[in-house]
C-alpha positions in Angstrom: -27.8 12.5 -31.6 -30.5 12.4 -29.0 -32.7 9.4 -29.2 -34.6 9.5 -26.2 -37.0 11.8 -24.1 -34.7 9.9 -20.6 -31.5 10.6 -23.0 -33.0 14.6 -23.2 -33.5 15.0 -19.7 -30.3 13.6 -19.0 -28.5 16.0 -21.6 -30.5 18.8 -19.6 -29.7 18.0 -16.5 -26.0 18.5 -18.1 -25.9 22.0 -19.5 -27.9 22.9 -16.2 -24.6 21.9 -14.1 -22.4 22.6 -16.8 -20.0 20.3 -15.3 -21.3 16.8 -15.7 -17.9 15.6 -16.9 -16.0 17.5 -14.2 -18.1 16.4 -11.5 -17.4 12.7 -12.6 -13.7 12.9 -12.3 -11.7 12.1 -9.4 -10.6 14.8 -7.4 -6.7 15.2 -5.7 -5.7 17.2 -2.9 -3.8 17.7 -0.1 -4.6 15.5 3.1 -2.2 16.9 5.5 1.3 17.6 5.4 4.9 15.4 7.2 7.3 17.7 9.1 10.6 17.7 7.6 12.4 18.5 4.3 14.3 15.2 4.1 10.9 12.6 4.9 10.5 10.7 1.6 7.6 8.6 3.6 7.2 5.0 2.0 3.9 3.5 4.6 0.7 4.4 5.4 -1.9 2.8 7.7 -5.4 3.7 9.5 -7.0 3.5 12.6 -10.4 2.8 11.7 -11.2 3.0 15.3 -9.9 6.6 15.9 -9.8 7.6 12.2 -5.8 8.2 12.9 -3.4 7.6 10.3 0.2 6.6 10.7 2.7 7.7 7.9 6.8 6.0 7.6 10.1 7.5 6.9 11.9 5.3 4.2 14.8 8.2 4.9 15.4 7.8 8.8 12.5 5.3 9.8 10.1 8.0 11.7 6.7 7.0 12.2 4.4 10.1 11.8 0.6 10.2 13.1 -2.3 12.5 11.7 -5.8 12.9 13.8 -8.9 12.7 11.4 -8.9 16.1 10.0 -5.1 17.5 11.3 -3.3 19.7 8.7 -0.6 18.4 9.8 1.3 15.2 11.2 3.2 15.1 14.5 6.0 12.4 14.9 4.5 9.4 17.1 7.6 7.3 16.8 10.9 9.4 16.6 13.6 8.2 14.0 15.9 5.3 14.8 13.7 4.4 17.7 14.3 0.5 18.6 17.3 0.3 15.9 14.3 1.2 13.2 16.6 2.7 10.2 13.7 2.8 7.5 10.1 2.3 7.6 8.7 0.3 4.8 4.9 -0.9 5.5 2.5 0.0 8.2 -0.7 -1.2 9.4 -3.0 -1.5 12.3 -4.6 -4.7 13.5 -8.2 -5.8 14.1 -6.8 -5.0 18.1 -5.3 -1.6 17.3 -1.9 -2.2 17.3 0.6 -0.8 14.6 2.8 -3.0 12.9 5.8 -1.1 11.9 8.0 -2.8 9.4 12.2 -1.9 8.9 13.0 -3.3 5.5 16.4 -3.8 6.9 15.4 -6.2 9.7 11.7 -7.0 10.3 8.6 -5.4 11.9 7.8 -4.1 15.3 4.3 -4.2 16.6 3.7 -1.1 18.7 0.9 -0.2 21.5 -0.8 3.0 20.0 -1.3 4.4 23.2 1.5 4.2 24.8 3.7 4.1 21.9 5.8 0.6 23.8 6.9 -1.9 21.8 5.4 -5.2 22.6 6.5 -7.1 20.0 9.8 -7.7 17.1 10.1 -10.5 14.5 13.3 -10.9 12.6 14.4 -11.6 9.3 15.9 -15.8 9.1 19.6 -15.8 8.0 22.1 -13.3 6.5 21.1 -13.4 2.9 20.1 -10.3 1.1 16.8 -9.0 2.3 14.4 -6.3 2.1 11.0 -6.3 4.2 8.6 -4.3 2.4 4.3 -4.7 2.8 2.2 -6.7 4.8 -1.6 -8.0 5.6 -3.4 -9.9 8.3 -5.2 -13.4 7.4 -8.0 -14.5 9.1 -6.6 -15.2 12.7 -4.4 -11.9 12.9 -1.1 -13.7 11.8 0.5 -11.1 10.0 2.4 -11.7 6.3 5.2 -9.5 4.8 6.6 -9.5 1.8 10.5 -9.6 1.1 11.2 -7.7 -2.5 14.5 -9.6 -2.8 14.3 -13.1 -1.7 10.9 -13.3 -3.1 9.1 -15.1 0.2 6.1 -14.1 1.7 6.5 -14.3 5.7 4.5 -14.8 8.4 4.4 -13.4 12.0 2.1 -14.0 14.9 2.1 -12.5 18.1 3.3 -15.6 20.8 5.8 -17.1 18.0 9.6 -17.1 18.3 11.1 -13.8 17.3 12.4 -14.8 13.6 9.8 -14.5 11.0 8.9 -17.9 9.1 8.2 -18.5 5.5 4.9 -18.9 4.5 5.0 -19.4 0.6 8.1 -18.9 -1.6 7.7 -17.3 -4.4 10.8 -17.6 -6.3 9.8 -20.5 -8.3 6.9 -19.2 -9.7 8.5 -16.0 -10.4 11.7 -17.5 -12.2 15.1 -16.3 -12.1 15.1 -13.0 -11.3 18.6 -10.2 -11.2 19.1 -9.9 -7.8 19.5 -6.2 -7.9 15.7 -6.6 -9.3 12.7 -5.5 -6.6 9.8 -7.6 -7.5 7.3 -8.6 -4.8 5.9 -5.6 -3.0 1.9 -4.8 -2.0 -0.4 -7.0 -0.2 -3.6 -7.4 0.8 -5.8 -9.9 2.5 -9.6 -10.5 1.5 -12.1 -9.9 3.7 -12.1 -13.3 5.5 -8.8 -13.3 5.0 -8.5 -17.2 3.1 -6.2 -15.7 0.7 -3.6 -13.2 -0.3 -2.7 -11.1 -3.6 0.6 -9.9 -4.1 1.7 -7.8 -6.7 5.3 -8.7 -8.8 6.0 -4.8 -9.5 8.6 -5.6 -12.8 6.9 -8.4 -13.9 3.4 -6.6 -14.0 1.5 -9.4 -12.3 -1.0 -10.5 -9.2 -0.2 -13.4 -7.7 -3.2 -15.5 -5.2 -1.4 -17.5 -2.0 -4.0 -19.8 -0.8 -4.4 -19.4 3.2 -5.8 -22.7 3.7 -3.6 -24.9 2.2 -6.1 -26.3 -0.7 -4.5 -24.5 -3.3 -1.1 -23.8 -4.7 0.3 -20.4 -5.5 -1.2 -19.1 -8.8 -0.9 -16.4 -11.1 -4.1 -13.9 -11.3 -5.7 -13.7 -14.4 -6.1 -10.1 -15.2 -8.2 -8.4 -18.3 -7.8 -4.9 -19.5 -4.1 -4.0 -18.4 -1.3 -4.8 -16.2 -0.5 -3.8 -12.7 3.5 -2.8 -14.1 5.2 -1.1 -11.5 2.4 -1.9 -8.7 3.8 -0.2 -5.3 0.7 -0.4 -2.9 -2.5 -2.5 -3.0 -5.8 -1.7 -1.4 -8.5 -4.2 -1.1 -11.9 -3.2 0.0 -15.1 -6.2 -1.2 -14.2 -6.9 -4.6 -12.1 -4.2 -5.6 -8.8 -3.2 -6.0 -7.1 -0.4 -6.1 -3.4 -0.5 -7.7 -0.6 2.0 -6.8 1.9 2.5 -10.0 4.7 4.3 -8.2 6.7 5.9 -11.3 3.9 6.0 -13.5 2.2 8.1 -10.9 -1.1 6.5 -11.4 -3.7 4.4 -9.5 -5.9 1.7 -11.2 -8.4 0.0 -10.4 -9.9 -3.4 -10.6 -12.6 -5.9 -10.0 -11.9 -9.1 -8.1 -14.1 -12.5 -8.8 -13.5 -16.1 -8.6 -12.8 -15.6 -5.1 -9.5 -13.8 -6.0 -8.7 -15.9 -9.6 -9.2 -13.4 -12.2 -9.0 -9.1 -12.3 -10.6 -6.7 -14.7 -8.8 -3.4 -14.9 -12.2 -0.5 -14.1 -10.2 2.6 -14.4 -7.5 4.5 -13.7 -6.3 7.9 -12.4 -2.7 9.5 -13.5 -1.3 12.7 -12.2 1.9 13.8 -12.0 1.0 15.7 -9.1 0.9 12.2 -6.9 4.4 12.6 -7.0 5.4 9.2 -7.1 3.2 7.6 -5.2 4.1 4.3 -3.1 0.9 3.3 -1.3 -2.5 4.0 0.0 -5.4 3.4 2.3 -9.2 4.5 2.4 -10.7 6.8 5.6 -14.1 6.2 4.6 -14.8 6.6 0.7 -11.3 9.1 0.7 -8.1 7.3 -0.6 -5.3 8.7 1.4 -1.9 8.3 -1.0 1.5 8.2 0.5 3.5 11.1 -2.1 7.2 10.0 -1.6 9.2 12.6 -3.9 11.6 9.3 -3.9 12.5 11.2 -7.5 13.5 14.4 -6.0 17.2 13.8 -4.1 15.5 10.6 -2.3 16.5 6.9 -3.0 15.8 7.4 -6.9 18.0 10.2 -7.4 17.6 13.6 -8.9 18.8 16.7 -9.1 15.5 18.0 -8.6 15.0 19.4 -4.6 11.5 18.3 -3.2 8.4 19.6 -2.5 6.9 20.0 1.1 6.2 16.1 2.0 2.5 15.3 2.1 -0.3 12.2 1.8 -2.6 13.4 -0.6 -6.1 12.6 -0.4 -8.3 11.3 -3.9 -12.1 11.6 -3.5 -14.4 10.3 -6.5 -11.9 7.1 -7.7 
């Protein structure tokens, strides 16, 4: 029922565009698209400098880079390039270099315009590993993520080559089957004080206090879970949630200085193809589509798709 002349105009305005609903909704596409038919790409970062975007290989560890506007990527960083046999997380620094991570080893930091490598950290010891995400903190130190040992690292350009431990989050996490991927995404806040890391099977956000006032400390979330989180974007106070499997991104409002998350929204199509991360050029998400389902490291009989980073405007 109408109940208002501003509620009238509004339901005007409506039937005028016959699409108020429609125009609301987020809207998915095609970005650009990765050469090859075997690319299952894991990574994503941006240039916000150059608007360039750089794309991984979990398959063979190429390093794919798309110009603002390109239809298509053009390999920047060839596969197996400096012993790389996967690329896992990607991201370019406050300086513009690109931080290349090989879940099997470490990360790489790489000069983006001459493509050298300036820089390689290494995984500590010859325990079971995998390198997956990382972030920057306030004074460019970079920190990774392990999914299997459960540690947060930390890397800084000028340190010894092994990567250190910078908070261990196995005992917050509890025993976990060691065939069992848990901590994957992160992201740094703006002033980058603190981190949030998501626990992808246990379905929760976890705060690692960068100064050293606070312990670690589970995130108290409102409205849902983050189940299966792959990716995390943080731009102000919101968050942005990648579900791989569930092929759907949430999203969420951060307060208390990283303490506490209410789930906003979501947005779930198939068509995201398994989705494993993302990262905003301007207000346009730019979503890694791995196909991981289709032949890649999940299986399937299914053959996949052209490769591509899909791009979600409205969400």
């Amino acid at each position: 029922m109408i109940r208002s002349g501003t509620t009238l105009a509004m339901a005007v305005a409506c039937l005028a565009l016959t699409a108020c609903d429609s125009a609301a909704k987020p809207a998915l596409s095609t970005a650009y698209e990765l050469p090859g038919t075997a690319v299952y790409p894991e990574g994503i970062a941006l240039d916000s400098r150059t608007g360039d975007s750089y794309v991984g290989s979990y398959a063979d560890g190429t390093v794919f880079r798309a110009a603002a506007g390109a239809k298509t990527a053009e390999v920047f960083l060839p596969a197996g390039a400096d012993g790389r046999k996967t690329t896992n997380g990607l991201r370019v620094d406050r300086d513009g270099r690109l931080w290349v991570i090989d879940s099997t080893s470490g990360v790489t930091v790489y000069d983006t315009g001459s493509r050298a490598p300036l820089a390689r950290f290494e995984v500590p010891g010859t325990q079971p590993h995998f390198v997956n995400d990382l972030a920057f903190g306030a004074d460019g130190s970079a920190y990774l993520t392990d999914s299997i040992r459960n540690v947060v690292y930390r890397a800084a350009l000028g340190q010894g080559p092994e990567l250190t431990v910078a908070a261990d989050l196995a005992p917050v996490l509890g025993p976990r089957d060691p065939k069992t991927f848990e901590l994957n995404g992160i992201v740094a806040d703006e002033a980058g004080t603190y981190l949030l890391v998501v626990a992808m099977s246990a379905g929760e956000l976890y705060r690692i206090d960068l100064t050293g006032a606070e312990p670690i400390s589970k995130v108290a979330k409102t409205g849902g879970t983050v189940l299966h989180g792959d990716g995390l974007e943080l731009r102000g106070d919101t968050l942005w949630v990648v579900h791989n499997t569930d092929n759907t991104i949430s999203r969420w409002t951060i307060t208390d200085n990283g303490r506490t998350a209410t789930r906003e929204g979501e947005f779930h199509d198939p068509a995201l193809g398994i989705p494993t991360t993302m990262v905003h050029s301007g207000d346009r998400a730019l979503i890694v589509s791995s196909q991981f389902d289709k032949g890649g490291p999940m299986g399937g009989q299914e053959k996949p798709g052209t490769f591509v980073v899909s791009a979600l405007d409205g969400f």
